[in-house]
Backbone as CSV, one residue per row, in Angstrom:
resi,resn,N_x,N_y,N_z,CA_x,CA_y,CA_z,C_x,C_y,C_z
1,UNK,20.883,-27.062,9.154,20.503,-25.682,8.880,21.024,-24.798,9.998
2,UNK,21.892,-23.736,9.936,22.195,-22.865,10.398,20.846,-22.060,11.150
3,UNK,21.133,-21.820,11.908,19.848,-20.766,13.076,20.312,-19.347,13.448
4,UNK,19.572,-18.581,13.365,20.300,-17.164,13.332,19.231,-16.971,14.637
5,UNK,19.973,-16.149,15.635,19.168,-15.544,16.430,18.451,-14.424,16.172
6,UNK,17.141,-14.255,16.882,16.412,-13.009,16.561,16.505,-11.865,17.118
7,UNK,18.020,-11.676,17.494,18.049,-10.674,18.760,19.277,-10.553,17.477
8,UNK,19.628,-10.411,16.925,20.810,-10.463,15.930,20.821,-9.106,15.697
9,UNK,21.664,-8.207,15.324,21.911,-6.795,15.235,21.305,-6.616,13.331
10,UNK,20.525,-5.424,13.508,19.878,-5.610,12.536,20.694,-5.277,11.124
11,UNK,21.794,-4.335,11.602,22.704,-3.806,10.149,23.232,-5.431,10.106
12,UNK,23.961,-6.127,10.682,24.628,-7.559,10.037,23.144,-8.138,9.653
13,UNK,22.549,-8.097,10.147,21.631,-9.392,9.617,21.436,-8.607,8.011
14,UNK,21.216,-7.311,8.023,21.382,-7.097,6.605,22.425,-7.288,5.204
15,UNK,23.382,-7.048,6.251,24.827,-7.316,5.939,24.889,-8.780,5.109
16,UNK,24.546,-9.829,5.706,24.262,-11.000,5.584,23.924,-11.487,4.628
17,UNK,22.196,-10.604,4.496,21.633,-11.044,3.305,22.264,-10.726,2.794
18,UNK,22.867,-9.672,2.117,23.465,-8.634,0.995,24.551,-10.172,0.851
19,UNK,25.077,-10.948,0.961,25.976,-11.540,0.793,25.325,-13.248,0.171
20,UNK,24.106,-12.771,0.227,23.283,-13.739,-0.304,23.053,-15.241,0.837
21,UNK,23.697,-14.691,1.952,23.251,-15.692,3.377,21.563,-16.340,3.201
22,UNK,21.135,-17.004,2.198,19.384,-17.423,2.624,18.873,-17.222,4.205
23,UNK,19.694,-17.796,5.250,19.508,-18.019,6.822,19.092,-16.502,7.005
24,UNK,19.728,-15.402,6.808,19.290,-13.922,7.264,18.729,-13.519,6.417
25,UNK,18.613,-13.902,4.784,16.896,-13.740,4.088,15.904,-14.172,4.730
26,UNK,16.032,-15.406,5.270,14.748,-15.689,6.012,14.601,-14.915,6.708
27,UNK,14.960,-14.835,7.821,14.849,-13.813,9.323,14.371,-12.531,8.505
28,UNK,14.863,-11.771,7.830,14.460,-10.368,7.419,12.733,-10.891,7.119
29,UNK,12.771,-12.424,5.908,11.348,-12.295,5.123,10.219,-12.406,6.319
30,UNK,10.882,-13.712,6.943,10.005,-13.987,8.319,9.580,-12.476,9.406
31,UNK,10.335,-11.440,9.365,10.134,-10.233,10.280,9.627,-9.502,9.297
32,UNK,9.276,-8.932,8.492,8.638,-8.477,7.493,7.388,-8.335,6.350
33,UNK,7.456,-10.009,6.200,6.246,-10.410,5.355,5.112,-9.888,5.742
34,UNK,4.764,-10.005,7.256,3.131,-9.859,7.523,2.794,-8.484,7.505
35,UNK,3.855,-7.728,7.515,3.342,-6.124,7.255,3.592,-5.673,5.785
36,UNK,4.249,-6.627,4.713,4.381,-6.007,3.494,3.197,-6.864,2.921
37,UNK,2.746,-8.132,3.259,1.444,-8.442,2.465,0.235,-7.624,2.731
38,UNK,0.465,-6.715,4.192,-0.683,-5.899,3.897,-0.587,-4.700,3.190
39,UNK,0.632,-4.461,3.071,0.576,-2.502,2.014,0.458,-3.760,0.612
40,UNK,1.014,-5.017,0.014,0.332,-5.427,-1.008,-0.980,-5.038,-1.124
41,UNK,-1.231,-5.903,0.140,-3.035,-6.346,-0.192,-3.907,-4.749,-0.201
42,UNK,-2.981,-3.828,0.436,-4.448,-2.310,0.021,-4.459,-1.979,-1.362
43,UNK,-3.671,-2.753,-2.472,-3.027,-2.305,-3.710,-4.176,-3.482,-4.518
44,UNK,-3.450,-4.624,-4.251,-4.596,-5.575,-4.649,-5.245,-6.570,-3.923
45,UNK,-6.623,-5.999,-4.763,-7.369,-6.799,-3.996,-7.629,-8.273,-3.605
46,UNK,-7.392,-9.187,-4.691,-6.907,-10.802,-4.425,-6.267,-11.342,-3.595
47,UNK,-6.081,-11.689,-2.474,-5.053,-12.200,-1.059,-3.651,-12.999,-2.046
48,UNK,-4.162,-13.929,-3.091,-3.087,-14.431,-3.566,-2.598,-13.982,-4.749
49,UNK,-3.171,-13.033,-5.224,-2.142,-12.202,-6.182,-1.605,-11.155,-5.635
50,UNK,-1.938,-10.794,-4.114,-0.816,-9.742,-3.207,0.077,-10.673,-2.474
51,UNK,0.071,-11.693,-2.580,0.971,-12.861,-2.192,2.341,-12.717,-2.800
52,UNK,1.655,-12.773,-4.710,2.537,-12.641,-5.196,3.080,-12.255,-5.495
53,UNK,2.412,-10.879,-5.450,3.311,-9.324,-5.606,4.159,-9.465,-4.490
54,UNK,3.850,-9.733,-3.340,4.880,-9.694,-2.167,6.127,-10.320,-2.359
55,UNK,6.148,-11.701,-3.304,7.298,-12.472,-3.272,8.238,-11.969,-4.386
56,UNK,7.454,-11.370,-5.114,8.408,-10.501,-6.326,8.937,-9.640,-6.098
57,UNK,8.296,-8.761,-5.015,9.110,-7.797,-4.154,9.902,-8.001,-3.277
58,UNK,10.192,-9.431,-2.469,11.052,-9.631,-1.987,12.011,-9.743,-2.889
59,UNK,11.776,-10.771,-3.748,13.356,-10.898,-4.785,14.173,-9.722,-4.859
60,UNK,13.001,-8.535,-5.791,13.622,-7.578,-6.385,14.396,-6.971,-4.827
61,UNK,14.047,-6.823,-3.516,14.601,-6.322,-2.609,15.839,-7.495,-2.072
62,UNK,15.990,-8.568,-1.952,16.746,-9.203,-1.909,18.355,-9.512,-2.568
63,UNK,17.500,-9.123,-4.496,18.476,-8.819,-5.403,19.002,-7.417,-5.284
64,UNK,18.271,-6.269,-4.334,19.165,-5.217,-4.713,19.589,-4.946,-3.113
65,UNK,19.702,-5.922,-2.575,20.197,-4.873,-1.352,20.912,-4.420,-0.961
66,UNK,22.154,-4.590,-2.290,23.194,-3.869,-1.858,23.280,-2.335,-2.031
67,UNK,21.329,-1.883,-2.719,21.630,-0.515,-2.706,20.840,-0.021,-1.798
68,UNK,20.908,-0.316,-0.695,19.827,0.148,0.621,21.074,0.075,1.272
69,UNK,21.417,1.748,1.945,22.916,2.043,2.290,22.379,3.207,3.674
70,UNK,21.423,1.786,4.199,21.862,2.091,5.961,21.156,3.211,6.320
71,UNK,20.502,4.515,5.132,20.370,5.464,5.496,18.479,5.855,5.484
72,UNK,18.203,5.754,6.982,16.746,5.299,6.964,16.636,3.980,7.207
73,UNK,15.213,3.641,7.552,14.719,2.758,7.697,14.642,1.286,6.501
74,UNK,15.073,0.109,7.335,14.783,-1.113,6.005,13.564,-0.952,5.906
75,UNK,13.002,-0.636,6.742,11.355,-1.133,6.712,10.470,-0.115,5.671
76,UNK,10.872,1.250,5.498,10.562,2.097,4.724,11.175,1.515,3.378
77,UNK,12.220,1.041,3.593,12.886,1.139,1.846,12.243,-0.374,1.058
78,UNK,12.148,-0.735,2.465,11.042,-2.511,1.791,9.562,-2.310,1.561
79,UNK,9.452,-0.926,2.120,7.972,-0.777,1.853,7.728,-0.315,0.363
80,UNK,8.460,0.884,0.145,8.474,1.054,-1.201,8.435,0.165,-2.415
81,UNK,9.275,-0.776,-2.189,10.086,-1.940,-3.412,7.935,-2.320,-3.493
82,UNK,7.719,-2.879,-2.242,6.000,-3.218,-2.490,5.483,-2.652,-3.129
83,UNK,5.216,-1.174,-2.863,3.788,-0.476,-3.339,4.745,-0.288,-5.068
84,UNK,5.715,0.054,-5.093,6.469,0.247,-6.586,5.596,-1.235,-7.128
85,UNK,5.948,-2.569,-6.808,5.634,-3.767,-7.371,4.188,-4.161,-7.441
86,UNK,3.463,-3.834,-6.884,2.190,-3.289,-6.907,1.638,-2.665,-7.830
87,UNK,1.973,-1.717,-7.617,1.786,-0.760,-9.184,1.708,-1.250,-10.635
88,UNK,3.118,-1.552,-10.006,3.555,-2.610,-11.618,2.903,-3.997,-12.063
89,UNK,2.398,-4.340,-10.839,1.197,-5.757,-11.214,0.491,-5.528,-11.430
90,UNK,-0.410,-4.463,-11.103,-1.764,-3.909,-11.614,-1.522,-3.203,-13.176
91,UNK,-0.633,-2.455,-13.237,-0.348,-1.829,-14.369,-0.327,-2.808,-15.644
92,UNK,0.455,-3.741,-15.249,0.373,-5.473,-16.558,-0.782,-5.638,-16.548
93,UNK,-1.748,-6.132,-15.122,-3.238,-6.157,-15.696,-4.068,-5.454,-16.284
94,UNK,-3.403,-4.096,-16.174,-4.501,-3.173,-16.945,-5.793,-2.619,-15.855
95,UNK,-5.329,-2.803,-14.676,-6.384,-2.531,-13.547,-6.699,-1.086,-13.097
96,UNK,-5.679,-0.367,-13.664,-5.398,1.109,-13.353,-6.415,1.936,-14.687
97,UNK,-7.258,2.460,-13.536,-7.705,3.318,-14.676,-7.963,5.046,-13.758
98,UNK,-8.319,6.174,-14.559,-8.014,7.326,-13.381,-9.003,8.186,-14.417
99,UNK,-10.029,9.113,-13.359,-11.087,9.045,-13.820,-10.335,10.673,-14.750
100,UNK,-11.181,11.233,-16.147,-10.707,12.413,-16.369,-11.096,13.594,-16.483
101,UNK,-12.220,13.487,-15.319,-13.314,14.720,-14.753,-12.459,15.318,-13.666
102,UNK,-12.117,16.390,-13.653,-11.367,17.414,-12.802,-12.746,17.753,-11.707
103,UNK,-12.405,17.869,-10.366,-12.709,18.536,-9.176,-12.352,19.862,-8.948
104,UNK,-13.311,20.822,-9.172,-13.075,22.344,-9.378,-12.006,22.352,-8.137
105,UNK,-12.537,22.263,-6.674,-11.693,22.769,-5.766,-12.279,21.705,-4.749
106,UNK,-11.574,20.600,-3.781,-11.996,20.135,-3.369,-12.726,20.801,-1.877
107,UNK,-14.080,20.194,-1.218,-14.915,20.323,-0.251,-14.131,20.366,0.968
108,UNK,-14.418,20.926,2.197,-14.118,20.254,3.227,-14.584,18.984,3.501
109,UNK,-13.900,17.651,3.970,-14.510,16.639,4.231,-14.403,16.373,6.038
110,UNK,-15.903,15.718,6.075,-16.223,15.452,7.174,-15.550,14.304,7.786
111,UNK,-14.032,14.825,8.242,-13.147,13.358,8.669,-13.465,12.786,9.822
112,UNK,-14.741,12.990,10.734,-14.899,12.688,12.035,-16.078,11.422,11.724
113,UNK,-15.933,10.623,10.896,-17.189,9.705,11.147,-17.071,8.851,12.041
114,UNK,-18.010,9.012,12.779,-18.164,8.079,13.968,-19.116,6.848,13.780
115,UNK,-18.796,5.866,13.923,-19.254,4.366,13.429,-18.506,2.911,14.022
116,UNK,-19.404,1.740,14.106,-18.636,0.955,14.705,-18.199,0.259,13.619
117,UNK,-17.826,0.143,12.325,-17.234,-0.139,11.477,-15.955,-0.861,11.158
118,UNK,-15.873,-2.214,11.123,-14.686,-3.207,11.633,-13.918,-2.987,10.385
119,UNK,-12.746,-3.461,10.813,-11.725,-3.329,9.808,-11.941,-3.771,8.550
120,UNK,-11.953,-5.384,8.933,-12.394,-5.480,7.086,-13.656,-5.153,6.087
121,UNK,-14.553,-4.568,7.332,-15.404,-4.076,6.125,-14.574,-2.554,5.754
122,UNK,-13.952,-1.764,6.468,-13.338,-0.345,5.327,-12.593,-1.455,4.797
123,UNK,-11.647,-2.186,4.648,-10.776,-3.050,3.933,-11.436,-3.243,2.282
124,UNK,-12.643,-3.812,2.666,-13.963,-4.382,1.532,-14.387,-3.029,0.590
125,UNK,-14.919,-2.081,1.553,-15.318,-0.695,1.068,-13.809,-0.198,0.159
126,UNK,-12.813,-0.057,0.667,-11.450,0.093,-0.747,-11.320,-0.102,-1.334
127,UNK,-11.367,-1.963,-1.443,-11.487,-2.781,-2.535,-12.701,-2.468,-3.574
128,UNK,-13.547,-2.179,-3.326,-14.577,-1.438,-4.298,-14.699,-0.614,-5.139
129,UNK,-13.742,0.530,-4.334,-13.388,1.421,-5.453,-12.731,1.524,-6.490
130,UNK,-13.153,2.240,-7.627,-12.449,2.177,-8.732,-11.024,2.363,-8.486
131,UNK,-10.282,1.665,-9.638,-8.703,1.316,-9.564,-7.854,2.579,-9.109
132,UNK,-8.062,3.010,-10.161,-8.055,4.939,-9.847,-7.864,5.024,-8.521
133,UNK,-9.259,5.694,-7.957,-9.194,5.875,-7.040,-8.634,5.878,-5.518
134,UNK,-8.584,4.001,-5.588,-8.058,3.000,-4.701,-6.633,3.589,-4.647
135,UNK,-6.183,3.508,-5.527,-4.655,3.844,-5.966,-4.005,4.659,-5.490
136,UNK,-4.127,5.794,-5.347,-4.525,7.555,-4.773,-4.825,7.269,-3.412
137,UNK,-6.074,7.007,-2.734,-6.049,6.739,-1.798,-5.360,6.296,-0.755
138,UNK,-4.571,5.199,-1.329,-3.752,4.108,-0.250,-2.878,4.797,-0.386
139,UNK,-2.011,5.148,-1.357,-0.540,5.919,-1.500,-0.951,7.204,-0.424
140,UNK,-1.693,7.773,-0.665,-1.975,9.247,0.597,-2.447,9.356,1.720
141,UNK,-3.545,8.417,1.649,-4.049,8.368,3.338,-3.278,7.012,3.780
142,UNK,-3.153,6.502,3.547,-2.014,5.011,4.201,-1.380,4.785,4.280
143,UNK,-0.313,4.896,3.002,1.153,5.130,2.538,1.851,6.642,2.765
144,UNK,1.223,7.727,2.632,1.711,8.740,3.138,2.379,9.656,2.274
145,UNK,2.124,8.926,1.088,2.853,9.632,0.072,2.348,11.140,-0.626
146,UNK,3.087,12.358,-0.944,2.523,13.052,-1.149,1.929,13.242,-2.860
147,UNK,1.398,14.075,-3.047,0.208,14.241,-4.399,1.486,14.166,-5.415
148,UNK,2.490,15.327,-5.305,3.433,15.357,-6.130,4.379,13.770,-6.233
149,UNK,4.799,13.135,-5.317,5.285,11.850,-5.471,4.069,10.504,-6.466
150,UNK,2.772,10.782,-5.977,1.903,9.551,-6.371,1.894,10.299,-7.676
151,UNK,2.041,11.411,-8.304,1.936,12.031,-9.541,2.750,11.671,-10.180
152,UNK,3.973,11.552,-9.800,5.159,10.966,-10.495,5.146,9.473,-10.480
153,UNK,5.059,8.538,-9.453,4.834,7.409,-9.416,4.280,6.796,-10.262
154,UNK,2.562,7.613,-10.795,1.706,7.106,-11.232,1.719,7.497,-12.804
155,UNK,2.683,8.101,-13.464,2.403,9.006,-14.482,1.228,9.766,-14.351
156,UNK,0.681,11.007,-13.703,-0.344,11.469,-13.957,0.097,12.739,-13.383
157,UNK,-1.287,13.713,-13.268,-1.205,14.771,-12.252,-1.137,14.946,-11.562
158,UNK,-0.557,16.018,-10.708,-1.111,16.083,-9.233,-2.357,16.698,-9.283
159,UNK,-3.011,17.369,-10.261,-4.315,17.641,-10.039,-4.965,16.661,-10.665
160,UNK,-4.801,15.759,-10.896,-5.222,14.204,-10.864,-5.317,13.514,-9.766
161,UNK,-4.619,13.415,-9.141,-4.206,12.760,-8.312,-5.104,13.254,-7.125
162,UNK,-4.998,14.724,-7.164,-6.100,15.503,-5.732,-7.208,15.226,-6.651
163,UNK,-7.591,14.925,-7.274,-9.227,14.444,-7.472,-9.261,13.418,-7.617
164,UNK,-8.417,12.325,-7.820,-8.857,11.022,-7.401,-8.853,11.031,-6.104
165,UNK,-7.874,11.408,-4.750,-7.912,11.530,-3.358,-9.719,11.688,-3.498
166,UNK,-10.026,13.316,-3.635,-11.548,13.651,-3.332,-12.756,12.791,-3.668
167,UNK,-12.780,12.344,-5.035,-13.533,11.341,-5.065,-13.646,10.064,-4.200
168,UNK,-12.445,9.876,-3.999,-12.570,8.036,-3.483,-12.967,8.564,-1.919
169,UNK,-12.540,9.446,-1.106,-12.882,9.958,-0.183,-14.481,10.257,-0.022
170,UNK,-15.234,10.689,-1.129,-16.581,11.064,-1.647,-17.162,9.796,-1.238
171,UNK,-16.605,9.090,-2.373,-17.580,7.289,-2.353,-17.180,6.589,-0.604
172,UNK,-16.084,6.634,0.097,-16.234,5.901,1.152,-16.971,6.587,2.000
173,UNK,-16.833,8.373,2.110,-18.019,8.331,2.756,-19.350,8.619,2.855
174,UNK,-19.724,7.955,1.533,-21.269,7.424,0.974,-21.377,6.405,1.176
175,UNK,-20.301,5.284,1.302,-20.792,3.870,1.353,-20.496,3.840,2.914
176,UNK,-19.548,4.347,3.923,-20.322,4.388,5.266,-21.160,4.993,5.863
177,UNK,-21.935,6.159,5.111,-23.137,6.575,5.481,-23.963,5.571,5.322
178,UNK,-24.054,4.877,4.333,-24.807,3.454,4.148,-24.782,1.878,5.173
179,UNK,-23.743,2.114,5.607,-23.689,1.248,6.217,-24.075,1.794,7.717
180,UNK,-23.596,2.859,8.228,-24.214,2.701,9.176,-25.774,2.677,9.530
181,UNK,-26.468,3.719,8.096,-27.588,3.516,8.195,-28.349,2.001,8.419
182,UNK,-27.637,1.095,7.403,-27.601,-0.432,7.362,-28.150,-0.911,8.797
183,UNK,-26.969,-0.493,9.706,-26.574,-1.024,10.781,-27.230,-0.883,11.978
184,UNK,-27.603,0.868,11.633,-27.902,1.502,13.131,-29.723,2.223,12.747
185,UNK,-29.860,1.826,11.654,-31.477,2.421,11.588,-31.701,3.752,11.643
186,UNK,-30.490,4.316,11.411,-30.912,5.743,11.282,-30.435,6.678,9.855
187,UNK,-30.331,7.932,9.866,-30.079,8.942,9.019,-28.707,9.519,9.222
């Protein structure tokens, strides 16, 4: 087996794959995987069906890389191929649903909660929320994507889309008002 160094210049190592080299597929999957199974896993909730979304998204990124042309980040354009494949796994399951009560105008929200609140419980608290919601959420507060993009992404509105944001925003912070109450004995 051929050994590629990890100090390898990152356009050839792309170069590489694109030529169907497995040795610099690995290296890319091996430098990559552990941050694309997690934009999987905020999508779905199962560890091994974001497994498998991950490996389908490698293919499909593997099979197309000859159209990732240098401009920007791999790591952005591999992120996408995920949350796109994501979508599309949930969408076959039928997991996507988006609520169709409009939010007159959304609230100011109280973004300062202060709490000792470990990762995987907000992780747990996401996973809870309706599909909808979840959906919206991760694409905007995590993924970064804007209302008009997750609108298009998602077939829906953008005034869909800003009221699924508000809601799921609503429920997490009701269910960490709860928890800290849980936690800390107070109000």
């Amino acid at each position: 087996m051929k050994v590629i160094q990890l100090n390898t210049n990152h356009v050839e190592l792309i170069q590489n794959a694109t030529k169907n080299n497995r040795d610099a597929q690995r290296v890319l999957y091996d430098m990559y995987a552990p941050k694309m199974l997690s934009v999987c896993r905020y999508y779905v909730k199962d560890v091994h069906n974001a497994e498998g979304v991950m490996l389908n998204a490698f293919f499909k990124a593997f099979t197309n890389l000859k159209n990732f042309k240098n401009e920007g980040s791999f790591e952005g354009w591999l992120r996408k191929i995920m949350v796109r494949e994501s979508i599309s796994f949930l969408r076959q399951q039928r997991q996507i649903e988006f609520s169709i009560e409009d939010v007159q105008s959304p609230q100011d929200y109280e973004n300062n909660i202060k709490s000792e609140i470990e990762v995987a419980q907000i992780q747990q608290l996401i996973d809870e929320l309706p599909e909808g919601y979840k959906m919206v959420f991760v694409m905007y507060a995590i993924e970064g994507y804007k209302h008009n993009e997750i609108a298009e992404l998602l077939n829906i509105s953008e005034g869909t889309s800003k009221s699924q944001l508000f809601k799921a925003r609503q429920l997490l912070q009701q269910e960490i008002k709860k928890l800290n109450t849980t936690s800390y004995g107070t109000n």
